[in-house]
N, C-alpha and C positions, 0 to 999 in steps of 0.2 A: 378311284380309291380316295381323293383329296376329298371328292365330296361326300364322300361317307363318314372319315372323321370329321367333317362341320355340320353334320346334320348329328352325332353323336356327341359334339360337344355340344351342342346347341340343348340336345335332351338333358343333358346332365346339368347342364348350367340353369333349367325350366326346371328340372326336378330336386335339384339342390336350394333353389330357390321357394319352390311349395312345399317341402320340410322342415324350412326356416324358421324353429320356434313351435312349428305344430304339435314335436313331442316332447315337450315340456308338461306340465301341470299348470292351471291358470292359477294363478299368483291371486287372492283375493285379498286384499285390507280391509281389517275391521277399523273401525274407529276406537282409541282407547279409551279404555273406563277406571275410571278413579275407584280402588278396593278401598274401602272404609274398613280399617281395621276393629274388630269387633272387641268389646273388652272383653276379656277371661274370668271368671268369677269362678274367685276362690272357696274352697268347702270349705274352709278354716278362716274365722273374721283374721283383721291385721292386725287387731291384737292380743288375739289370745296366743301367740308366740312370746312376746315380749313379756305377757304378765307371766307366762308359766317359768320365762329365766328369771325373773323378778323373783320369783313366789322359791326357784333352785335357789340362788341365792343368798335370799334371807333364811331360809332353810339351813343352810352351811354355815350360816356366820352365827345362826342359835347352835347347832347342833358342836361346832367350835370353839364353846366361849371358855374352856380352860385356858387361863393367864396365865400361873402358877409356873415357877420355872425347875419344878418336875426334883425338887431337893427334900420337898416335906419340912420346910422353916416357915412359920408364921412369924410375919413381920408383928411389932409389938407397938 
């Protein structure tokens, strides 16, 4: 009986040992690669935003230009 469990440990510790790491997935490394960020081009240039507040703007401050302080007196 003694020798049966040392020929049984003996297997298990031979089969524990050729499983070690076999069912795993091999691990592979790539080397890293530097991404160069690509520039985004826009549909709209960069500045036809600014001229179109520009352009609201002066729009508002023509289409505002009542000073008059709304009494109907002409200064003399």
């Amino acid at each position: 009986m003694n020798r049966f469990w040392v020929i049984l440990g003996a297997l298990v510790v031979v089969g524990v040992s050729a499983y070690a790491g076999g069912l795993a997935d091999a691990i592979n490394e790539t080397a890293p690669m530097m991404v160069e960020p690509a520039e985004a081009e826009s549909s709209v240039p960069g500045w036809l935003i600014p001229a179109a507040i520009i352009g609201v703007l002066i729009g508002v401050a023509v289409l505002s230009g009542d000073d008059d302080d709304g009494n109907g007196s002409q200064p003399m």
